[in-house]
N, C-alpha and C positions, 0 to 999 in steps of 0.2 A: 278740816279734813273729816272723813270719815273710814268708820271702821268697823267691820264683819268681822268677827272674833268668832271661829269655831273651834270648841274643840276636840283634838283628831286622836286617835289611835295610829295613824300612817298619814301622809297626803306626800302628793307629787305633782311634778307640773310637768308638761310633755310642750314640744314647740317642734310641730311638726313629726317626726319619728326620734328626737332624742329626749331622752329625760333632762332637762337643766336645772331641778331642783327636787329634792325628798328629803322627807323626815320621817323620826319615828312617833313617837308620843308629842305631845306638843298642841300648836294653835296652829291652826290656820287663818291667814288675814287677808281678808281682801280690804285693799285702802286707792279711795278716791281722795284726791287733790282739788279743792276749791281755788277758783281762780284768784279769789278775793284771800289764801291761805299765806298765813305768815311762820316764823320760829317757834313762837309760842304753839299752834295749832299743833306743829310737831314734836316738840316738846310734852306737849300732854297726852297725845294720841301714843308717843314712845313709853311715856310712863305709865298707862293705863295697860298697853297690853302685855309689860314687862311683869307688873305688882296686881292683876286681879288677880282674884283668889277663885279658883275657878276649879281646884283641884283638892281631893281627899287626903286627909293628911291618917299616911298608910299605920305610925306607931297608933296611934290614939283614938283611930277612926273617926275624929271630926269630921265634917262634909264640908265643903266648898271651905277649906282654912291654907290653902295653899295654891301660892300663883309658881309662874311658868320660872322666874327666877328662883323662887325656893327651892325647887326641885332640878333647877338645872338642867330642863327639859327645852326642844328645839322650838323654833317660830319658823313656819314659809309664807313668806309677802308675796300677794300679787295686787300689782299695779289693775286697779280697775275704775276707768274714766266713768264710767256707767252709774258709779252709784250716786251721780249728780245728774243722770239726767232728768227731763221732766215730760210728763206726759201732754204733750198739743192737741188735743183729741186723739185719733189712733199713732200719730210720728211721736217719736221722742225726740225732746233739743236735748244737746248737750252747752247750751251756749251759760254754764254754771260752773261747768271742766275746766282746770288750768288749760292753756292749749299746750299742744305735744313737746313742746322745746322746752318752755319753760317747767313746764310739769316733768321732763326728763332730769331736770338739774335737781329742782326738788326732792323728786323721788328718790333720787342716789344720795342727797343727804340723809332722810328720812333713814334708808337702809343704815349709813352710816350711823348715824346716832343711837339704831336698834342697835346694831354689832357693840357699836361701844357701850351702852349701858347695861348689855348681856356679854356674851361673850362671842366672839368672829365665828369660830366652827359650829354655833348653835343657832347662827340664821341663814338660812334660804332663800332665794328668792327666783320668779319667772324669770321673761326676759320684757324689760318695758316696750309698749307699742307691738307687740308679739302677739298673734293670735295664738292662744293657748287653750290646749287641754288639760282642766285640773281635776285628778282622781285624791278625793278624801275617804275616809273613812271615820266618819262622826262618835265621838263617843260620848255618850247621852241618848237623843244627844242636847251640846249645849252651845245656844247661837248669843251673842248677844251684840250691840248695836251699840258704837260709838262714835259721836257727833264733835267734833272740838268747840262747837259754837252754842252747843248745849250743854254745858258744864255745871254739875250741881253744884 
């Protein structure tokens, strides 16, 4: 799996003319699904973007000493096949994507597992297979890049 961890001041996701997902403070993620991805891959990408420390910790003024669970702060997931594709000269393959079905089932674990090791009312998410529009608001800002097959 992979993961685009930003973090936001606001983010929303629009699908068509309705809003189906907003937060306030929090992370934005976008996360592709490898075809070749297993439990583990989810499991680590869940605990990464749950426990970075990514955030100021406000009594004591540390910098980056506090993640998105210490603070109790929101997560919106969006489903994005993209971040496995590959460039063939000017086309990009996708042929690295879980395909749609099964990357559907995935994904809705994925969610699940974030709910559960945060809290249900603190994550959001698009709509899978949805053309979306997502409006964030960066605060940094701070992007960072998580790979499950690249683990330190």
């Amino acid at each position: 799996m992979r993961a685009v961890i930003q973090r936001v001041t606001k983010a929303s996701v629009t699908v068509g003319e309705e809003i189906v997902g907003s937060i306030g403070r929090g992370l934005c993620v976008l996360v592709g699904i490898h075809r070749d991805d297993k439990d583990d891959d989810m499991e680590y990408i869940v605990r990464k973007i749950l426990n970075l420390r990514l955030f100021d910790c406000e009594g004591n003024g540390k910098k980056w000493d506090k993640s998105v669970k210490d603070l109790d702060l929101e997560v919106i997931s969006i489903s994005q096949f993209t971040l496995f594709g590959q460039l063939k000269g000017n086309k990009v393959d996708f042929h690295n994507s879980m395909g749609p079905n099964e990357a559907g089932a995935f994904y809705a674990r994925f969610l699940e597992a974030l709910k559960k090791a945060h809290k249900l009312e603190r994550i959001q998410d698009g709509k899978f297979a949805a053309y979306m529009s997502v409006n964030i608001e960066n605060d940094g800002p701070v992007t960072i890049n998580l790979d499950s097959k690249n683990r330190e």
